[in-house]
CHARMM internal coordinates of N, CA and C (Angstrom, degrees):
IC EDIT
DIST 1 N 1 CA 1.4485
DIST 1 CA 1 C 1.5178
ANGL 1 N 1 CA 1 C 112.27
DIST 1 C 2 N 1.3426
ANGL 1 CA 1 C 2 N 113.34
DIHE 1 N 1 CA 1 C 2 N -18.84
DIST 2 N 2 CA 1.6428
ANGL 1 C 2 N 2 CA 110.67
DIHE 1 CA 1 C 2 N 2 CA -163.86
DIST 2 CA 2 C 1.3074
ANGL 2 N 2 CA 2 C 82.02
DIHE 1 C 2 N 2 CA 2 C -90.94
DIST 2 C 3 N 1.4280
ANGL 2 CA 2 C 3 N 148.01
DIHE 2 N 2 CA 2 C 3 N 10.03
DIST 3 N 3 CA 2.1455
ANGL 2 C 3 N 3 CA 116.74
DIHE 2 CA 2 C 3 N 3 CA 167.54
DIST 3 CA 3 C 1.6941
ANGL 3 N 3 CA 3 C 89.19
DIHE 2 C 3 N 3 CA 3 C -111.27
DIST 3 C 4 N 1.7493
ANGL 3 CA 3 C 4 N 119.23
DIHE 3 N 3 CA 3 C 4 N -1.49
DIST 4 N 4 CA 1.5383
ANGL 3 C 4 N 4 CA 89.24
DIHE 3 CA 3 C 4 N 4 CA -170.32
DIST 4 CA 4 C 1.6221
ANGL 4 N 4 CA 4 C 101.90
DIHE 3 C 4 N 4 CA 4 C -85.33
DIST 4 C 5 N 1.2599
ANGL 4 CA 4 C 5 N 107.32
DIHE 4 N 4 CA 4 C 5 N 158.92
DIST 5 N 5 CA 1.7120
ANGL 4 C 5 N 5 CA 133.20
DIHE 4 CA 4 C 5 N 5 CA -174.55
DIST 5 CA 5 C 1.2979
ANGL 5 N 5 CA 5 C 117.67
DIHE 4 C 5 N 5 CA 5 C -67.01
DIST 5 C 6 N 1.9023
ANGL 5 CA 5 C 6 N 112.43
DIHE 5 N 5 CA 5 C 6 N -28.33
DIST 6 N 6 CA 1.5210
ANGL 5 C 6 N 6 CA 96.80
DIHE 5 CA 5 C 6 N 6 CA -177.67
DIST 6 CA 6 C 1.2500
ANGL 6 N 6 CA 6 C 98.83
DIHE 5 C 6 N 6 CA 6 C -100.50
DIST 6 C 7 N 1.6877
ANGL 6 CA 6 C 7 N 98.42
DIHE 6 N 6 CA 6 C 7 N -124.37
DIST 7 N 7 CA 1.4602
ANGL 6 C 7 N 7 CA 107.10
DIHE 6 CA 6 C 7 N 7 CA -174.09
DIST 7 CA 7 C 1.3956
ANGL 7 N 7 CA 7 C 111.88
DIHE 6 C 7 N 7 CA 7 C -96.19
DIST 7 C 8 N 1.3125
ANGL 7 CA 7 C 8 N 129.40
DIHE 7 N 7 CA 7 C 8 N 136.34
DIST 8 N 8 CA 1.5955
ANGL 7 C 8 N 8 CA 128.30
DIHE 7 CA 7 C 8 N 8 CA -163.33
DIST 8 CA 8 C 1.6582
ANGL 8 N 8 CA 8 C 85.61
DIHE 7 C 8 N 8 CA 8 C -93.07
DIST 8 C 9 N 1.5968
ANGL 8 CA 8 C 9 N 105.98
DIHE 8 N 8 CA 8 C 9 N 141.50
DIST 9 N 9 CA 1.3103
ANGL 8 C 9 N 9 CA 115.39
DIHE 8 CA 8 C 9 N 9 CA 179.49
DIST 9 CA 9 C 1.7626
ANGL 9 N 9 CA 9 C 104.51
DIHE 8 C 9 N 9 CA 9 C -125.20
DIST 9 C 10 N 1.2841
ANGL 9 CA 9 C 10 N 125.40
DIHE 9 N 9 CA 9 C 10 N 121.13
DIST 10 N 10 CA 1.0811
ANGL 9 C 10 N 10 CA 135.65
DIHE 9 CA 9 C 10 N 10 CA 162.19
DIST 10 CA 10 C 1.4132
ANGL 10 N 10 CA 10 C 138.39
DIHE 9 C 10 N 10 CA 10 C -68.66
DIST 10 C 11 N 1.4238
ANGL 10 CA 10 C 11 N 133.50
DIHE 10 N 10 CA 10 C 11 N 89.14
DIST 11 N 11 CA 1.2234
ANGL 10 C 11 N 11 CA 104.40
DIHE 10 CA 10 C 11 N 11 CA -160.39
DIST 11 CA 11 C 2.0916
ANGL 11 N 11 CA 11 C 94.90
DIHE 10 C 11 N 11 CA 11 C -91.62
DIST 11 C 12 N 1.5204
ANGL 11 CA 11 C 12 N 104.61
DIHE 11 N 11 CA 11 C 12 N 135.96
DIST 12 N 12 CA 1.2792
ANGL 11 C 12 N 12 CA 113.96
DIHE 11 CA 11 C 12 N 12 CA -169.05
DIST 12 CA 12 C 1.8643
ANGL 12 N 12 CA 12 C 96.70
DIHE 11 C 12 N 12 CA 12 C -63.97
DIST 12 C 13 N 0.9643
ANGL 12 CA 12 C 13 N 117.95
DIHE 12 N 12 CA 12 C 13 N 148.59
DIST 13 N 13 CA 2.0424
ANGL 12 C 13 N 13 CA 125.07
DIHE 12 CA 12 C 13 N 13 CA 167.18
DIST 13 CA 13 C 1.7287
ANGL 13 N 13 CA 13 C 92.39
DIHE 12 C 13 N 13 CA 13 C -167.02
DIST 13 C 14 N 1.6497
ANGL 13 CA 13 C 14 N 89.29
DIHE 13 N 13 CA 13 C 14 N 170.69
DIST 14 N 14 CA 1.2702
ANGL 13 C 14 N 14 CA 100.42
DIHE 13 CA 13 C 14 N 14 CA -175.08
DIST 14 CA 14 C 1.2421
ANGL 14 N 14 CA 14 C 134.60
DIHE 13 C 14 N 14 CA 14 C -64.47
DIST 14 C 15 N 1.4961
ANGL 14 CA 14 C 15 N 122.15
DIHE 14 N 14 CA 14 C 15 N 3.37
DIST 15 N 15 CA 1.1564
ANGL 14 C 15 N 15 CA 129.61
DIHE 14 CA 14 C 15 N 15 CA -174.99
DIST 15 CA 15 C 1.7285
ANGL 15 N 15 CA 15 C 111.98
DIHE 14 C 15 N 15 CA 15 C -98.84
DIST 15 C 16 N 2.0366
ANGL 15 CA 15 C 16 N 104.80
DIHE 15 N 15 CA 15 C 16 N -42.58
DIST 16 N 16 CA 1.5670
ANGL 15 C 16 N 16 CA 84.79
DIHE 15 CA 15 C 16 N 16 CA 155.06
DIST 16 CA 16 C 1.3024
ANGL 16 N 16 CA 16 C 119.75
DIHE 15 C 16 N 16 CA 16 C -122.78
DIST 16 C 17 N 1.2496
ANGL 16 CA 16 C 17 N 104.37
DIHE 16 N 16 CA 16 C 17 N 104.25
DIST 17 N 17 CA 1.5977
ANGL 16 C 17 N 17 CA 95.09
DIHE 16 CA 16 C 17 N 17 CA 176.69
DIST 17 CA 17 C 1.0469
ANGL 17 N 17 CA 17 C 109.83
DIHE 16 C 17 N 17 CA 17 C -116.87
DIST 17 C 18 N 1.3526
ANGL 17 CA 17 C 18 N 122.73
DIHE 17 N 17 CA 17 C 18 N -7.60
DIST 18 N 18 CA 1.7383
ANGL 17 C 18 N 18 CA 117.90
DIHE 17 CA 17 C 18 N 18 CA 162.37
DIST 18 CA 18 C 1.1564
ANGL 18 N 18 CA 18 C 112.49
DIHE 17 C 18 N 18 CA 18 C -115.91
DIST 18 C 19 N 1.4465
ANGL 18 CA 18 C 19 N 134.24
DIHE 18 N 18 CA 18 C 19 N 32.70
DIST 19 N 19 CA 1.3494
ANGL 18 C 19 N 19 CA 158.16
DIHE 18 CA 18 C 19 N 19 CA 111.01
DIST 19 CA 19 C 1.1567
ANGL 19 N 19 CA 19 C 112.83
DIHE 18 C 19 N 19 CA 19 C -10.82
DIST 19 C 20 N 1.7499
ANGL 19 CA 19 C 20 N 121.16
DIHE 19 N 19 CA 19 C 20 N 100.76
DIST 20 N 20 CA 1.8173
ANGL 19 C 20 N 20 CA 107.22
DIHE 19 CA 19 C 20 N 20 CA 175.31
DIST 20 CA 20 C 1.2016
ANGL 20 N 20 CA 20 C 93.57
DIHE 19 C 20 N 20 CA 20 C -95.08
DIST 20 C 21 N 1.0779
ANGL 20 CA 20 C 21 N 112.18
DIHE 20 N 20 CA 20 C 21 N 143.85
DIST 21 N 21 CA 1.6510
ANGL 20 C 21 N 21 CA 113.03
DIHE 20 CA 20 C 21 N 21 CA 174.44
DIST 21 CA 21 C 1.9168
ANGL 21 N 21 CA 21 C 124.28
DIHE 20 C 21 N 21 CA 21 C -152.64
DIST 21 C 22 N 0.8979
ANGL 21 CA 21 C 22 N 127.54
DIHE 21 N 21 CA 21 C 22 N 107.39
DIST 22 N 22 CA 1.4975
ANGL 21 C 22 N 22 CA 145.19
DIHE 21 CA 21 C 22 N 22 CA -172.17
DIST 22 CA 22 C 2.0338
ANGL 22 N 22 CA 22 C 103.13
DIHE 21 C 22 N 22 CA 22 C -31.13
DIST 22 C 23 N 0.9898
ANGL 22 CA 22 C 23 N 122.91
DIHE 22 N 22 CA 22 C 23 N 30.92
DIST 23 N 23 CA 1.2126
ANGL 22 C 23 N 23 CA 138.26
DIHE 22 CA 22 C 23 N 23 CA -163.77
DIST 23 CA 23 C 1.6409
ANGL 23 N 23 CA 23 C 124.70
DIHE 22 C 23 N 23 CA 23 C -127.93
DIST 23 C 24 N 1.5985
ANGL 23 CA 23 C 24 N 149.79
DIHE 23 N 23 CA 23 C 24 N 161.10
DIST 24 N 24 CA 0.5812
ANGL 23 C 24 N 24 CA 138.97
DIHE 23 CA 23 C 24 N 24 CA -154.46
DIST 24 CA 24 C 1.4286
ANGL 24 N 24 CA 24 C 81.90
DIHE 23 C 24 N 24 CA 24 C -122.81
DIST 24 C 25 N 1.9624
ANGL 24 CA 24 C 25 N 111.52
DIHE 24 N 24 CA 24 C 25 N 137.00
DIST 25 N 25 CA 0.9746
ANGL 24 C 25 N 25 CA 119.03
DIHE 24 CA 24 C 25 N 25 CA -161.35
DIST 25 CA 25 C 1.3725
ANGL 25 N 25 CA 25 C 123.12
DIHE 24 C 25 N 25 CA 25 C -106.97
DIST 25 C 26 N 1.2333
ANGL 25 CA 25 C 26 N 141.95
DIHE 25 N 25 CA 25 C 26 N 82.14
DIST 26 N 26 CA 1.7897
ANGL 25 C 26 N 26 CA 123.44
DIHE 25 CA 25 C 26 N 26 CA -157.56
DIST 26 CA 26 C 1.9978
ANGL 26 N 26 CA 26 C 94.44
DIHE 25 C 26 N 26 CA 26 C -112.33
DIST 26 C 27 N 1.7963
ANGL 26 CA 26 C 27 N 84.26
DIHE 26 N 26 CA 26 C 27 N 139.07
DIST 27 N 27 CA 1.0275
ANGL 26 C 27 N 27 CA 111.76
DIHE 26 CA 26 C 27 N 27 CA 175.98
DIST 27 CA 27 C 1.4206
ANGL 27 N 27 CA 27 C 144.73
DIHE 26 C 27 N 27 CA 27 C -103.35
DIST 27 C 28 N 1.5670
ANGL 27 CA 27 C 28 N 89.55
DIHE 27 N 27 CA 27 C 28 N 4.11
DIST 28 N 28 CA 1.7038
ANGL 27 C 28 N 28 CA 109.45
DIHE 27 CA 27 C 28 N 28 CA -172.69
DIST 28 CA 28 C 1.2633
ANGL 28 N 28 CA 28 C 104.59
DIHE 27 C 28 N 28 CA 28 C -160.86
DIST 28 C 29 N 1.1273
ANGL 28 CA 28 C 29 N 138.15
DIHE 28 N 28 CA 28 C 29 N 145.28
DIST 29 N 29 CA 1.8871
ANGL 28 C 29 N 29 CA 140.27
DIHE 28 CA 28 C 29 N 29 CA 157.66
DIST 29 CA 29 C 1.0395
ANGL 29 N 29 CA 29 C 110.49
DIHE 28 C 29 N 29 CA 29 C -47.25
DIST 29 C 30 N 1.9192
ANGL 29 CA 29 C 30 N 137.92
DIHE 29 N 29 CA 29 C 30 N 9.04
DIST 30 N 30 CA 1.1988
ANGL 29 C 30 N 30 CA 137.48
DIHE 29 CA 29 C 30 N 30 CA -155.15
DIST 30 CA 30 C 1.8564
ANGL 30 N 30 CA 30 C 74.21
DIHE 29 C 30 N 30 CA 30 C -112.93
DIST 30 C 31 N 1.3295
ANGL 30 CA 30 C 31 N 92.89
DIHE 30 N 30 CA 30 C 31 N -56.75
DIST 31 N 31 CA 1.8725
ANGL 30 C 31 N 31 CA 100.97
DIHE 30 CA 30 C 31 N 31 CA 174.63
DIST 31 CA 31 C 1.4517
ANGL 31 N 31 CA 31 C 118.91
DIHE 30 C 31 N 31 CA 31 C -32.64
DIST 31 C 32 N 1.8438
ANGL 31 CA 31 C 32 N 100.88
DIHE 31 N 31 CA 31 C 32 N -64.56
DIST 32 N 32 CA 1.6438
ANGL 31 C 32 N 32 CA 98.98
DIHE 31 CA 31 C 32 N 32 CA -148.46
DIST 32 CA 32 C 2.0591
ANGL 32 N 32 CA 32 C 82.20
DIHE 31 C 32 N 32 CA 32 C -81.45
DIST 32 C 33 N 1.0055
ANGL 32 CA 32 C 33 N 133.73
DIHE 32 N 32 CA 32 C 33 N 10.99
DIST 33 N 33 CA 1.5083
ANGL 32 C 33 N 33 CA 132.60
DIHE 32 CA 32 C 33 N 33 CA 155.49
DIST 33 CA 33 C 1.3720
ANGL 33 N 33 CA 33 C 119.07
DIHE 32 C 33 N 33 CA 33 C -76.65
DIST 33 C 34 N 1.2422
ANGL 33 CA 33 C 34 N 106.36
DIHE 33 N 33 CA 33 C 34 N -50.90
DIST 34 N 34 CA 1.9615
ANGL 33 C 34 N 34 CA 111.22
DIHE 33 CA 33 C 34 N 34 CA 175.34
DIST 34 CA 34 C 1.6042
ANGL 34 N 34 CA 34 C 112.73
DIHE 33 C 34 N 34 CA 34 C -59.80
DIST 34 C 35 N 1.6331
ANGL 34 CA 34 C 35 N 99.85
DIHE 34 N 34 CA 34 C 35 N -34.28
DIST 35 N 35 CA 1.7651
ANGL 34 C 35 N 35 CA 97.21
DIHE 34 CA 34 C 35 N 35 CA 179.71
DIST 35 CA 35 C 1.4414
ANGL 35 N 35 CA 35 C 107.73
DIHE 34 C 35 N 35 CA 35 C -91.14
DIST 35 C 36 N 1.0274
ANGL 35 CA 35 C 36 N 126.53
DIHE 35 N 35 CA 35 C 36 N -28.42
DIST 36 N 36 CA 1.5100
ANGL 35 C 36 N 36 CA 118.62
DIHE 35 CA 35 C 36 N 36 CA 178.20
DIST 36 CA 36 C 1.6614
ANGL 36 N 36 CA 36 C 119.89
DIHE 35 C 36 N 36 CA 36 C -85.95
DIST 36 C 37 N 1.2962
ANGL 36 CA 36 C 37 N 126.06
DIHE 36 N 36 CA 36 C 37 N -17.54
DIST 37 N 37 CA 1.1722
ANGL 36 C 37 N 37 CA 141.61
DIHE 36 CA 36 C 37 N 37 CA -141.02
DIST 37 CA 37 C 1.9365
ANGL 37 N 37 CA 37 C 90.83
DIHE 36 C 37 N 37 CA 37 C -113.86
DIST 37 C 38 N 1.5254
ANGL 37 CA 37 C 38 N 81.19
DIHE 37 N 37 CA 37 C 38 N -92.47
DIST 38 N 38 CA 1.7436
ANGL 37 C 38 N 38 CA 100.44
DIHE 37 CA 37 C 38 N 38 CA -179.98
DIST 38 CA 38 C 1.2234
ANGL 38 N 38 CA 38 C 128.52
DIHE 37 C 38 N 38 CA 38 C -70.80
DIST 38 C 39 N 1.2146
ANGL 38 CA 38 C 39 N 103.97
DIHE 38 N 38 CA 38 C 39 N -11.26
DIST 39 N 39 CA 2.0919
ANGL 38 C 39 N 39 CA 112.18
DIHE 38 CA 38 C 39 N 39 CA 175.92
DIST 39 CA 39 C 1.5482
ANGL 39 N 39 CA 39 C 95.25
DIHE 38 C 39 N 39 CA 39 C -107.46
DIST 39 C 40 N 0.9142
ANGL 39 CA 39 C 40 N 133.74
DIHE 39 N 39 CA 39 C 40 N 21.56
DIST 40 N 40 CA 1.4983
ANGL 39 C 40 N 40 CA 149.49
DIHE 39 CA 39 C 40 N 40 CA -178.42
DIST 40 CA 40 C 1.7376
ANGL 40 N 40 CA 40 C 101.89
DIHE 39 C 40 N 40 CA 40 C -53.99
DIST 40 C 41 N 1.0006
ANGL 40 CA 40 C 41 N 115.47
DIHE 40 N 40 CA 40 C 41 N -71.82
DIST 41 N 41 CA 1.7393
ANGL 40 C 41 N 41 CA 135.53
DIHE 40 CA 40 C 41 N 41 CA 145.01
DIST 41 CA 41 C 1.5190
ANGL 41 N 41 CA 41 C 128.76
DIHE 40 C 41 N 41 CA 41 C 1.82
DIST 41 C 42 N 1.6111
ANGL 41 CA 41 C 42 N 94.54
DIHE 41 N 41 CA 41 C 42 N -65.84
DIST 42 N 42 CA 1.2723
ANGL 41 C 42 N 42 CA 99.46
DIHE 41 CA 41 C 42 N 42 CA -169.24
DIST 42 CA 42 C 1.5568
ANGL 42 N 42 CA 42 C 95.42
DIHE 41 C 42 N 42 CA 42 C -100.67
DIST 42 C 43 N 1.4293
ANGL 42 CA 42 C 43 N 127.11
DIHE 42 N 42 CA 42 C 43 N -47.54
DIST 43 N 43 CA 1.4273
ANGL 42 C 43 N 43 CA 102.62
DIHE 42 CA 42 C 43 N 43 CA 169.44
DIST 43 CA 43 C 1.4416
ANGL 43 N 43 CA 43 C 139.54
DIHE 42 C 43 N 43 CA 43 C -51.83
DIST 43 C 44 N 1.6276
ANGL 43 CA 43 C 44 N 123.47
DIHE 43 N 43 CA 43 C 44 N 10.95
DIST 44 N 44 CA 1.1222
ANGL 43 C 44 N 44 CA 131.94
DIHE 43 CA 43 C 44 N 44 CA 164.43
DIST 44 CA 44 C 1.1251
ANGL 44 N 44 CA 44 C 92.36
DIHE 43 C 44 N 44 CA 44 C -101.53
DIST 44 C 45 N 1.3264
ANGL 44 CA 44 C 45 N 132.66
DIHE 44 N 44 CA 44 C 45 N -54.82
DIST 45 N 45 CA 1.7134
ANGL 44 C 45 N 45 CA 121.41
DIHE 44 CA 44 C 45 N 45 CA -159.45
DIST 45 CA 45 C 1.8248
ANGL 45 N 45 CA 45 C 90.08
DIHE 44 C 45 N 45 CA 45 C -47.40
DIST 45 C 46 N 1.3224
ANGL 45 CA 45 C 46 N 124.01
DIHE 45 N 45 CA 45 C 46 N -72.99
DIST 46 N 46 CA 1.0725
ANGL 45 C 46 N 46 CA 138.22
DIHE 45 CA 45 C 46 N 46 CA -169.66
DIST 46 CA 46 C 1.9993
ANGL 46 N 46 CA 46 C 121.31
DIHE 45 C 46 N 46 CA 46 C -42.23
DIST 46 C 47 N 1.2320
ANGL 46 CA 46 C 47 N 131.01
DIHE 46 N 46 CA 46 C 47 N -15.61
DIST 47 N 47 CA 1.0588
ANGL 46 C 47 N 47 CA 156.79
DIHE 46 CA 46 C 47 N 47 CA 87.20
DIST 47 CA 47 C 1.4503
ANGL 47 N 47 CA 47 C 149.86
DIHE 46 C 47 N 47 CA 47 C 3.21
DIST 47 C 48 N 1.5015
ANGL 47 CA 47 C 48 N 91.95
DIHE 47 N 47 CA 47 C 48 N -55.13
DIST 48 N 48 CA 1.5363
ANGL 47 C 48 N 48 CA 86.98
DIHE 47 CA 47 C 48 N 48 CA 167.54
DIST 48 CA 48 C 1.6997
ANGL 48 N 48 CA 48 C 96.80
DIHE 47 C 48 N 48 CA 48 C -108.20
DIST 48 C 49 N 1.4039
ANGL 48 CA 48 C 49 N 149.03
DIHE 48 N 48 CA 48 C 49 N 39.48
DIST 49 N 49 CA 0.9794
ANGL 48 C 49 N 49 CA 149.57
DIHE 48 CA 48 C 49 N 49 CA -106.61
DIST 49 CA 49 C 1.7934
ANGL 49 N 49 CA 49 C 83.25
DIHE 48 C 49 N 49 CA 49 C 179.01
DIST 49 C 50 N 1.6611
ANGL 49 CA 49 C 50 N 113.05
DIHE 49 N 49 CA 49 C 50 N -69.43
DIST 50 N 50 CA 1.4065
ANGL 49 C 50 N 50 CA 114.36
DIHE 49 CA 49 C 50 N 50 CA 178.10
DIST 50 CA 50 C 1.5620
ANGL 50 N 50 CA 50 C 100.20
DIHE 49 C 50 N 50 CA 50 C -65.89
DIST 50 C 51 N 1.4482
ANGL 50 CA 50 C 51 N 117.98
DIHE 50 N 50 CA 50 C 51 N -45.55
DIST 51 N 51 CA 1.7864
ANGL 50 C 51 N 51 CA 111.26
DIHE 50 CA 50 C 51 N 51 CA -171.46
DIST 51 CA 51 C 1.3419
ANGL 51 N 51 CA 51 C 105.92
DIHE 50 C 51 N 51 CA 51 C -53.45
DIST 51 C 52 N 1.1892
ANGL 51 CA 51 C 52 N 125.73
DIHE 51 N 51 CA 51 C 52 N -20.41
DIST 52 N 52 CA 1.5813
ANGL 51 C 52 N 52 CA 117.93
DIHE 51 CA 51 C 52 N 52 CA -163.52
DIST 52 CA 52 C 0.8925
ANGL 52 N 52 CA 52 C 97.22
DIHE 51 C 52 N 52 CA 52 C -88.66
DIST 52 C 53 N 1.0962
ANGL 52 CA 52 C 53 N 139.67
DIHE 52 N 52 CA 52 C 53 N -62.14
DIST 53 N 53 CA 1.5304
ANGL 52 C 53 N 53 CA 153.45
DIHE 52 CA 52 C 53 N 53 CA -152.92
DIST 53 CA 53 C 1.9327
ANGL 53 N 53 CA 53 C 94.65
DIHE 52 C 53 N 53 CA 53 C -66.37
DIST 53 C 54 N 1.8080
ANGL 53 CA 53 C 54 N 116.87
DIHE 53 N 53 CA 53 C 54 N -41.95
DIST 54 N 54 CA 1.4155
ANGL 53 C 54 N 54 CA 102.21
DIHE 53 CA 53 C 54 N 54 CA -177.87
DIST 54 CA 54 C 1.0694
ANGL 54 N 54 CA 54 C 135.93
DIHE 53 C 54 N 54 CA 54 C -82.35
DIST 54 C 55 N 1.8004
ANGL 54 CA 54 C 55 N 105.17
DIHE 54 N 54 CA 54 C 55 N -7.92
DIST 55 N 55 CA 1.6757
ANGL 54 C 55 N 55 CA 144.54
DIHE 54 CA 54 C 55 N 55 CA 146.05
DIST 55 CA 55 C 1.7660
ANGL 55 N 55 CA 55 C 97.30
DIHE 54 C 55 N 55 CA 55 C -36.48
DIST 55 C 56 N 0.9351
ANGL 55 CA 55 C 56 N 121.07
DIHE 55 N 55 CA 55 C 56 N -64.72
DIST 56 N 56 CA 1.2379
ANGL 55 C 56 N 56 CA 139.95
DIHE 55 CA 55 C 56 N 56 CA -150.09
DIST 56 CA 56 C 1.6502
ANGL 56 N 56 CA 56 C 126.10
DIHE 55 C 56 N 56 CA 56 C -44.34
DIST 56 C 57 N 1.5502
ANGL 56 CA 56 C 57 N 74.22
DIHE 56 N 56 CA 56 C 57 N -70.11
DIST 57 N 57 CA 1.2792
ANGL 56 C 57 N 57 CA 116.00
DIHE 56 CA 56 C 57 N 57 CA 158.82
DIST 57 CA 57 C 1.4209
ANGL 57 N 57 CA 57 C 136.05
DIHE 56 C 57 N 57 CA 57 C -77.21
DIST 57 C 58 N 1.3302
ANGL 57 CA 57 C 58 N 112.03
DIHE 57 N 57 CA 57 C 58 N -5.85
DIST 58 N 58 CA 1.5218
ANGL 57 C 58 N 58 CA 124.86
DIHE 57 CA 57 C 58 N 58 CA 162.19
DIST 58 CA 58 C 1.5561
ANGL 58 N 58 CA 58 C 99.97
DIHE 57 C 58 N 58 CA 58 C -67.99
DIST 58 C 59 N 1.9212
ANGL 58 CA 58 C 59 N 105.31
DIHE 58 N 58 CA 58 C 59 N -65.88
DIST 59 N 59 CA 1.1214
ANGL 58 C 59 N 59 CA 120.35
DIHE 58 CA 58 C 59 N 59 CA -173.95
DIST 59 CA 59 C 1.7001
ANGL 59 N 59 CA 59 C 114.10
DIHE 58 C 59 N 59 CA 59 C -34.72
DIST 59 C 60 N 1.2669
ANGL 59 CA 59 C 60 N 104.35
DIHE 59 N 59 CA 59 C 60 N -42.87
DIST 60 N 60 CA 1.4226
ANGL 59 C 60 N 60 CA 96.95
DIHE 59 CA 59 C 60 N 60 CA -171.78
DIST 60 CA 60 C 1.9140
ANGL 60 N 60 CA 60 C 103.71
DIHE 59 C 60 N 60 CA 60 C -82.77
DIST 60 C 61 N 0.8319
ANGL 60 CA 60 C 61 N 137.57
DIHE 60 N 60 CA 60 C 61 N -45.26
DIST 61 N 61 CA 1.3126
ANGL 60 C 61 N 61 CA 135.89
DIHE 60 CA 60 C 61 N 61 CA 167.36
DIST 61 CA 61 C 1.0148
ANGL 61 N 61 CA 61 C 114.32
DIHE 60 C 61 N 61 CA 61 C -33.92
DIST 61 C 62 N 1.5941
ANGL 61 CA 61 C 62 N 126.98
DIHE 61 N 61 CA 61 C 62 N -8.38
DIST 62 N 62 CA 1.9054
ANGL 61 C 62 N 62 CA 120.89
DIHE 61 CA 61 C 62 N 62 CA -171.67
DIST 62 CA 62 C 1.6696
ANGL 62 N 62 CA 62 C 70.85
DIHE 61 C 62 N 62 CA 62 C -121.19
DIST 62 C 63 N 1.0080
ANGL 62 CA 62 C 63 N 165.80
DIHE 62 N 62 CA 62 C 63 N -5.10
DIST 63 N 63 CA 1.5607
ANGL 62 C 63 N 63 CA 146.51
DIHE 62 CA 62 C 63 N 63 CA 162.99
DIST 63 CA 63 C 1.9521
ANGL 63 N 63 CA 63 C 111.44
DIHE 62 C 63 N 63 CA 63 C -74.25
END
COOR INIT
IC SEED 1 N 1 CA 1 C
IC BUILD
């Protein structure tokens, strides 16, 4: 998860659950529904938010 680009999603089981980990943590299918479903919204705002910013910064690398 630490080379992928978006958001690293954890699904919690018994092996890590006292696992700290820099990741977004879901603990139930009630979870990976609330983040995929109903945060639907803001993970695009947030998204097109990183594209701009890597737009950005391309732009300035050709100056």
């Amino acid at each position: 998860l630490h080379q992928f680009r978006g958001t690293g999603i954890l699904y919690t089981a018994h092996f890590n659950q006292k696992i700290e980990a820099p990741f977004t943590r879901i603990d139930s299918w009630t979870d990976a529904h609330g983040h995929f479903i109903d945060n639907r919204q803001h993970r695009i705002e947030e998204t097109r938010e990183r594209r701009i910013k890597a737009y950005e910064k391309s732009l300035a690398a050709l100056k």
